[in-house]
C-alpha positions as CSV (number, residue, x, y, z in Angstrom):
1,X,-25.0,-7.8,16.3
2,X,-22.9,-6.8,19.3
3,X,-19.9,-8.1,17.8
4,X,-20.2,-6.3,14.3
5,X,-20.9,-3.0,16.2
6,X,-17.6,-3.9,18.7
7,X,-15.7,-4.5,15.1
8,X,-17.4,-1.5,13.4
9,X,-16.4,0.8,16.1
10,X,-12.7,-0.8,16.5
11,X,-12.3,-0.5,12.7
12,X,-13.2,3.2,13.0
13,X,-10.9,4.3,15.9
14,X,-8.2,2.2,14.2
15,X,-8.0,3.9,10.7
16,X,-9.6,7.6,11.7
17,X,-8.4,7.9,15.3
18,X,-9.9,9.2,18.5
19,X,-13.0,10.4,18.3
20,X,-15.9,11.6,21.1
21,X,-18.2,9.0,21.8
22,X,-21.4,11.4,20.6
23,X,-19.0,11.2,17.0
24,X,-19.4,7.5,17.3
25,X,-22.9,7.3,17.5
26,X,-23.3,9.7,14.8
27,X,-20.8,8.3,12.2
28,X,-21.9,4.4,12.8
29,X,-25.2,5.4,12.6
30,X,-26.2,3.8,16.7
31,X,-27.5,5.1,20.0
32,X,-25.6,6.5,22.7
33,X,-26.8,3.3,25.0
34,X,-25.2,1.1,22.3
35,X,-21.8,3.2,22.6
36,X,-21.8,3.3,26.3
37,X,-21.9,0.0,26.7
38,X,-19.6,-0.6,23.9
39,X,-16.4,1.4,24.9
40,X,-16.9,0.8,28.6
41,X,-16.5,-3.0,27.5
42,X,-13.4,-1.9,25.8
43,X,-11.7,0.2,28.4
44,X,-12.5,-2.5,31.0
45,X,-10.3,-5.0,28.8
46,X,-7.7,-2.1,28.1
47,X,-8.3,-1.9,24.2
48,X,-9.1,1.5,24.0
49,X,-9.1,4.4,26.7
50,X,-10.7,7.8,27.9
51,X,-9.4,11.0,28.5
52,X,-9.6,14.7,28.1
53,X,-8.4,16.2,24.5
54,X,-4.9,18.1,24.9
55,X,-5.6,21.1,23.1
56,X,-8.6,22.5,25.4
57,X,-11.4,25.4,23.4
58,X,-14.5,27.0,24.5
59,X,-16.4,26.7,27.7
60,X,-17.8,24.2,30.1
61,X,-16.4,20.5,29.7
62,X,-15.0,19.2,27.1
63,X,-16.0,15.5,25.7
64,X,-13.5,12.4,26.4
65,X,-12.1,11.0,23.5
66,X,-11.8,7.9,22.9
67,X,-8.4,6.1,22.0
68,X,-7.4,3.1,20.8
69,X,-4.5,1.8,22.8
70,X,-2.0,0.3,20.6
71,X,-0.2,-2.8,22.9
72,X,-4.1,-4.3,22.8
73,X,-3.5,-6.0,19.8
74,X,0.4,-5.4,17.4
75,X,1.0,-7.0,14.0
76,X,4.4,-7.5,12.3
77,X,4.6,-5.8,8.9
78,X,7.0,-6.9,6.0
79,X,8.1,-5.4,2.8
80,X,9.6,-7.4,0.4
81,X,11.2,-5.5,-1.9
82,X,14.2,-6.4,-4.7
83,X,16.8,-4.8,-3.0
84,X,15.5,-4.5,0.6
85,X,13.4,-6.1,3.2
86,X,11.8,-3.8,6.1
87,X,9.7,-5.1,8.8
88,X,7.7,-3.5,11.7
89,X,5.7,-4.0,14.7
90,X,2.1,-1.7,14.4
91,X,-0.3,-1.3,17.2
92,X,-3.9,-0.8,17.3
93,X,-4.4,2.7,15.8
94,X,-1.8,2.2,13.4
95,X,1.3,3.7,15.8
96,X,4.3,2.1,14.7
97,X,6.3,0.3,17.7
98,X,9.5,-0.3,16.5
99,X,11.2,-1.3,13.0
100,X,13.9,-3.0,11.2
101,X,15.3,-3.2,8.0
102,X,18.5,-4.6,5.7
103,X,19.5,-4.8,1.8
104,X,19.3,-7.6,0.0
105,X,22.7,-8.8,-2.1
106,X,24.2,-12.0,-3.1
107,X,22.2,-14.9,-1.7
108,X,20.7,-12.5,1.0
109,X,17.7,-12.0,-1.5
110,X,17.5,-15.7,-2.1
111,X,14.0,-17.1,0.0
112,X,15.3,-19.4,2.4
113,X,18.1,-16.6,3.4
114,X,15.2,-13.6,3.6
115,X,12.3,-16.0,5.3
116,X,15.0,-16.8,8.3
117,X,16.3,-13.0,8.4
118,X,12.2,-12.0,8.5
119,X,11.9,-14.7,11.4
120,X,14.7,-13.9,13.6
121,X,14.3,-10.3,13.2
122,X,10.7,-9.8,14.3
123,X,11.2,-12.3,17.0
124,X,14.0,-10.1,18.6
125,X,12.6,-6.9,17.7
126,X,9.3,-8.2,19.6
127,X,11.0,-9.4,22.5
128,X,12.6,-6.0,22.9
129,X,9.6,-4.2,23.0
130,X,7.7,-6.7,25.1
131,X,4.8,-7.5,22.9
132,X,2.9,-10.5,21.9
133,X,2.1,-10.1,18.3
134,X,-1.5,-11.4,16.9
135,X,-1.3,-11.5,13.0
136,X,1.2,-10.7,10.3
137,X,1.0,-9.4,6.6
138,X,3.5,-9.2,3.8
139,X,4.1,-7.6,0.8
140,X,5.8,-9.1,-2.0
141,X,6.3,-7.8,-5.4
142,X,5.1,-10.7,-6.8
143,X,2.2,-12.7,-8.1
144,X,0.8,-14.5,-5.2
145,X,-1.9,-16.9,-4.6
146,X,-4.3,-15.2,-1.5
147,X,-5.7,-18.1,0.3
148,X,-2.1,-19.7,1.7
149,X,0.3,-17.3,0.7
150,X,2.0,-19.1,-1.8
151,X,4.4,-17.0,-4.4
152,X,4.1,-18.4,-7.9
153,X,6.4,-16.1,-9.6
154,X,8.6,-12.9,-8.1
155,X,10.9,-12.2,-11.2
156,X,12.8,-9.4,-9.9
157,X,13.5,-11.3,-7.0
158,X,14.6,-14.1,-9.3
159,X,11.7,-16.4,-6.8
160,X,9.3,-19.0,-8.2
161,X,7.0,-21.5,-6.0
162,X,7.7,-20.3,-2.9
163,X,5.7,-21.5,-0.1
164,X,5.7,-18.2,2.1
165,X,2.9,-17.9,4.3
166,X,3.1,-22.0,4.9
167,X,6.9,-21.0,5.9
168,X,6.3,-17.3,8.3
169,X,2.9,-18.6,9.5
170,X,4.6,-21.6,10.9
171,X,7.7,-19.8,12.6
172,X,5.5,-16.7,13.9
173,X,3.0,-18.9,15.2
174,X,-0.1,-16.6,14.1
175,X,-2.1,-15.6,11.1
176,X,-0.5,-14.3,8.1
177,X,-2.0,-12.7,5.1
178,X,0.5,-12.0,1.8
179,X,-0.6,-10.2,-1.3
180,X,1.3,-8.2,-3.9
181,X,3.0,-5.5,-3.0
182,X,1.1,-2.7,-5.5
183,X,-2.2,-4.3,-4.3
184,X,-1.2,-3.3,-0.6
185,X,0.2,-0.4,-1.4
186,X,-3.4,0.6,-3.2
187,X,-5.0,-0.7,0.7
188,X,-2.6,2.0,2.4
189,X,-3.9,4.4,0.1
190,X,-7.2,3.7,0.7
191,X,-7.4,3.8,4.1
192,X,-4.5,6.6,5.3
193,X,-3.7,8.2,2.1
194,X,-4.5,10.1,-0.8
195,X,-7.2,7.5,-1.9
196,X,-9.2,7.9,1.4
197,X,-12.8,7.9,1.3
198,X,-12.9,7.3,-2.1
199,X,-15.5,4.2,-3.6
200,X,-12.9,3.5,-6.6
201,X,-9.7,4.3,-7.3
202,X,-6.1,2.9,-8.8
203,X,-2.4,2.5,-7.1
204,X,0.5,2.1,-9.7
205,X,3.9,1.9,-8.6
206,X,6.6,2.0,-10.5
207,X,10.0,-0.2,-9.1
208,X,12.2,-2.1,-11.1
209,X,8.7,-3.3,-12.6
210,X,5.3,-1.8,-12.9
211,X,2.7,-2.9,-10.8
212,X,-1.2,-1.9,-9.9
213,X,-3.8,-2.3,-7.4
214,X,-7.9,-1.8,-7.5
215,X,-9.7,-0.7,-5.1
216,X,-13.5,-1.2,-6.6
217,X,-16.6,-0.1,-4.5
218,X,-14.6,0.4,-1.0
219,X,-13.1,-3.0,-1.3
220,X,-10.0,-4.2,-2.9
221,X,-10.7,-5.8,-6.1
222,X,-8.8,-9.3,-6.2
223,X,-9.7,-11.8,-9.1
224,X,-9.6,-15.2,-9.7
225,X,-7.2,-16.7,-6.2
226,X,-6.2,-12.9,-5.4
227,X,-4.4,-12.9,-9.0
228,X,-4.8,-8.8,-10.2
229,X,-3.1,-6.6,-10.7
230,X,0.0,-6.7,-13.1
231,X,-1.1,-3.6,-14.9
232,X,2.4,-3.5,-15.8
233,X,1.9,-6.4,-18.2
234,X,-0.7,-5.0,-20.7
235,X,0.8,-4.4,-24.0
236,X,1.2,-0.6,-24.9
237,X,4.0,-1.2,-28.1
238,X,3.4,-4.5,-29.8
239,X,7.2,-3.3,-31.6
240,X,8.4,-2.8,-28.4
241,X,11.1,-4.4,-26.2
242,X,11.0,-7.9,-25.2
243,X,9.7,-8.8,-21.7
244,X,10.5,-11.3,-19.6
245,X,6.4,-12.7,-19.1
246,X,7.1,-13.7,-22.5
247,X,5.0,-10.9,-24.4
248,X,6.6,-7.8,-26.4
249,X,6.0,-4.0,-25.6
250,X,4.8,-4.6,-22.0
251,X,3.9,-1.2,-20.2
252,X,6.4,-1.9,-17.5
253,X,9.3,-2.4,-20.4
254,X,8.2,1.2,-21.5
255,X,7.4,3.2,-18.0
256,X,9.7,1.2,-15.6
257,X,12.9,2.4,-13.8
258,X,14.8,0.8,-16.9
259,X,12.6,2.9,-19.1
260,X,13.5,5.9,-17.1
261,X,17.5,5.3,-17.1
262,X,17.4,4.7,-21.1
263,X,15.4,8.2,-21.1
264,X,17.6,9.7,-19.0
265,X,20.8,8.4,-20.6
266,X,21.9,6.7,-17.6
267,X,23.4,3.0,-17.7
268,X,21.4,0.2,-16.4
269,X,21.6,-0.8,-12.7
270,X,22.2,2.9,-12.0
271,X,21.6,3.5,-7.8
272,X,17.7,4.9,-7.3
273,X,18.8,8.0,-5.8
274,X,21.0,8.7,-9.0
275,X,17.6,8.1,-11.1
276,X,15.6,10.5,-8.7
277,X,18.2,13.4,-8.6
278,X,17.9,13.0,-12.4
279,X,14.4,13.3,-12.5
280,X,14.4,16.3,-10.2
281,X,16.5,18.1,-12.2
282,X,14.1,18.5,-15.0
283,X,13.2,21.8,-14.2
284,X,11.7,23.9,-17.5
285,X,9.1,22.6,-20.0
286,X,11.6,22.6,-22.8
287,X,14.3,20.1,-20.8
288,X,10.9,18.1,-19.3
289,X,9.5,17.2,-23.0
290,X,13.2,16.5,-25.1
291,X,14.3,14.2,-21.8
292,X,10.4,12.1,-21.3
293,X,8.4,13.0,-24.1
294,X,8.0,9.3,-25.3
295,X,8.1,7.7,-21.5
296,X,5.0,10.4,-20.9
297,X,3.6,9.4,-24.6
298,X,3.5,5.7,-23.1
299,X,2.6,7.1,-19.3
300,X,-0.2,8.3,-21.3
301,X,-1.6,5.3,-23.1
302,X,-1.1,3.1,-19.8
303,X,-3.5,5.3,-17.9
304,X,-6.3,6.1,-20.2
305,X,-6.5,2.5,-20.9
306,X,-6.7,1.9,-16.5
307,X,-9.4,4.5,-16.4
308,X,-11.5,3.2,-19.2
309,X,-11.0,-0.5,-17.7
310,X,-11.5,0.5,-13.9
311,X,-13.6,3.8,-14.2
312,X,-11.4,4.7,-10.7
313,X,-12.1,8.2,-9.5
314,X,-8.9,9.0,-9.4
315,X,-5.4,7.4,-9.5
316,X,-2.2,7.0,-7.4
317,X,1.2,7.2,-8.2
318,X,3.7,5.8,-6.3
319,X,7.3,4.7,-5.7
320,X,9.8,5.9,-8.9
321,X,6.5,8.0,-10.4
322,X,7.1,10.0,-7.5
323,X,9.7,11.6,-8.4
324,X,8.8,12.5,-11.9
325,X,8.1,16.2,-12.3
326,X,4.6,18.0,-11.2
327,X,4.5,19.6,-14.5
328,X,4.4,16.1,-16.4
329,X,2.1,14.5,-13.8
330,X,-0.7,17.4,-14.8
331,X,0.0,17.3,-18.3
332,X,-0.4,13.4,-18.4
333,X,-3.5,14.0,-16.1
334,X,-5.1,16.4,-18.4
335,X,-4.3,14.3,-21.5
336,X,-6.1,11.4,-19.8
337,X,-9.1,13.5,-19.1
338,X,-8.8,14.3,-22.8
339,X,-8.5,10.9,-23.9
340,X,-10.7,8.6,-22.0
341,X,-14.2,7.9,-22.6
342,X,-14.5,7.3,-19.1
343,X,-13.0,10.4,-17.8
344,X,-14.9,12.5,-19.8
345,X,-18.3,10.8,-18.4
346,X,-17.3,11.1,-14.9
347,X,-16.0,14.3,-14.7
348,X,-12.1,14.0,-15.1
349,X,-10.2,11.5,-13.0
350,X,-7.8,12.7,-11.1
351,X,-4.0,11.7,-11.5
352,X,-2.0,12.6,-8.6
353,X,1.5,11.0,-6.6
354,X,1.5,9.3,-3.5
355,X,2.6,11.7,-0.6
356,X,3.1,8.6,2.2
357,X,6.9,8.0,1.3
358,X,8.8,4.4,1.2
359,X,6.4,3.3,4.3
360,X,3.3,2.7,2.2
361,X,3.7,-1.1,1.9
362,X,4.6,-1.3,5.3
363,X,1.7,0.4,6.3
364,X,-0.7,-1.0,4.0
365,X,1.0,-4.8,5.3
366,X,-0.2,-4.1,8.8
367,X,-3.0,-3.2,7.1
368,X,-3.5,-6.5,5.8
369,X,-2.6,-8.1,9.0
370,X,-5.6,-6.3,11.1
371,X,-8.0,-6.8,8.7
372,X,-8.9,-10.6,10.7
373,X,-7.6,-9.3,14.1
374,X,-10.2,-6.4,14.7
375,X,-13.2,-9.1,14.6
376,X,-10.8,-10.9,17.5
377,X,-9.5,-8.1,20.1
């Protein structure tokens, strides 16, 4: 019992930050003997720490807060993305230490070339901040198998059958935890972003594919070996284009960053930050509906059928949707209200964009990481 309130308190200075220690006892529902002798155990081993708020209001004493200190316990984050890999070193509290990234061309994306530059690069970047790291987590747009890590299939990143957590977990010496990249994202969002305190919601991101993660009563729905998640795979236009899963009309073929360049008459292989100053733009109603009437049309179908699947209360955005304009996010949102069984019986789900920026799978692959190491610090 001592250990799950240790964890349950860790867990909650970690994701929410310093609180009093009368907010503790409150919020995890113990006794303020309980918390004493809980964060005096942590102070005395230097996980967390006590000290007077800053900002100073009122009269008489104010209450310590209590910190978590982040050297107590870092994890290396990577994100594994088609055209470039980022990595970082997060402490306790979710503080980010120190970072790294480079682009991926040639035979730099191929595995054995990104697994060595991963290696060598957190290893350095640790030893220049001095820290011993305690777990790892990775994020890889891919369909990966949870228990070992092991990618079946990354298309984009032209991988298939590659042994990754068997290959990082043996150079980095400590645990490692991998999972597709839209299903980490959907952990961030859970836990630091827009998605936060919220039972059941939906991450879709939109890359070079389409991906999606489920977050179903607090906990992030998984499947059969950690397999869930390509949302971008169900069929929305059986006369649609071919895809390369082997099916026809695939969302991903009709909502993806190709989608967008054909909408936006751009060619193929056109640089991201082209696509988004496209997208932004698309300033009146008129311009909005004759550039992305059909790529909202198939937005649309895509998220009424997620709501009546999921029943999420709401549902993120992320990456290339972004950037898409706020007028076409509420109109989509409103149709899906209008259009799903599901949404109509709850109330409306809400459609909005992820506001954490390009650091979400980082942040939701330390995430990941220190889901093991808080029951360890």
């Amino acid at each position: 019992m001592r250990r799950h309130n240790r964890t349950a308190l860790l867990r909650r200075l970690h994701v929410a930050g310093p609180t009093t220690r009368a907010s503790l006892a409150t919020e995890l529902g113990l006794n303020r003997s309980t918390i004493k002798a809980l964060v005096d155990g942590l102070a005395e081993s230097g996980v967390v720490e006590e000290r007077l708020p800053r900002a100073r209001s009122g009269a008489g004493r104010p209450s310590l807060l209590v910190l978590p200190q982040a050297h107590a316990a870092v994890v290396v984050a990577v994100d594994i993305r088609v055209e470039q890999v980022a990595i970082a070193l997060v402490g306790l509290g979710g503080e980010m230490l120190g970072r790294n990234s480079w682009n991926l061309h040639g035979r730099a994306s191929e595995p054995d070339e990104v697994i060595t530059h991963v290696i060598e690069s957190t290893q350095v970047l640790a030893a220049e901040l001095g820290v011993r790291m305690v777990g790892a987590g990775v994020s890889v747009p891919g369909v990966v198998r949870r228990s070992d890590g092991f990618v079946h299939e990354a298309p984009n990143l032209q991988w298939t059958n590659v042994p990754l957590g068997d290959r990082l977990g043996g150079a980095l010496s400590v645990p490692i935890r991998i999972a597709n990249d839209a299903e980490i994202a959907a952990l961030a969002e859970h836990l630091r972003g827009a998605a936060r305190g919220s039972l059941d919601a939906v991450y879709v991101s939109a890359d070079v594919g389409v991906g999606g993660g489920v977050i179903s009563d607090g906990s992030a729905l998984r499947g059969t070996a950690g397999y869930v998640g390509e949302l971008g795979h169900m069929v929305v236009n059986p006369r649609g284009r071919p895809c390369y899963c082997g099916s026809r009309g695939c969302w991903e073929t009709e909502v993806g960053e190709l989608a967008l360049c054909r909408a936006l008459k751009l060619p193929e292989g056109t640089p991201r930050g082209a696509v988004v100053a496209e997208l932004r733009s698309l300033t009146t109603p008129e311009r909005i509906t004759a550039v992305l009437g059909d790529f909202r049309e198939f937005l649309t179908i895509g998220l009424v059928n997620i709501v009546n699947v999921f029943g999420p209360e709401l549902v993120v955005l992320g990456d290339l949707f972004t950037a898409l304009p706020p007028t076409l996010i509420s109109a989509v949102g409103a149709e899906v209200s209008r259009r799903s069984l599901v949404s109509r019986a709850v109330g409306g789900t809400r459609v909005l964009t992820s506001a954490m920026g390009s650091d979400v799978k980082l942040i939701g692959a330390a995430e990941l990481a220190f889901e093991p190491v808080l029951d360890m610090v």
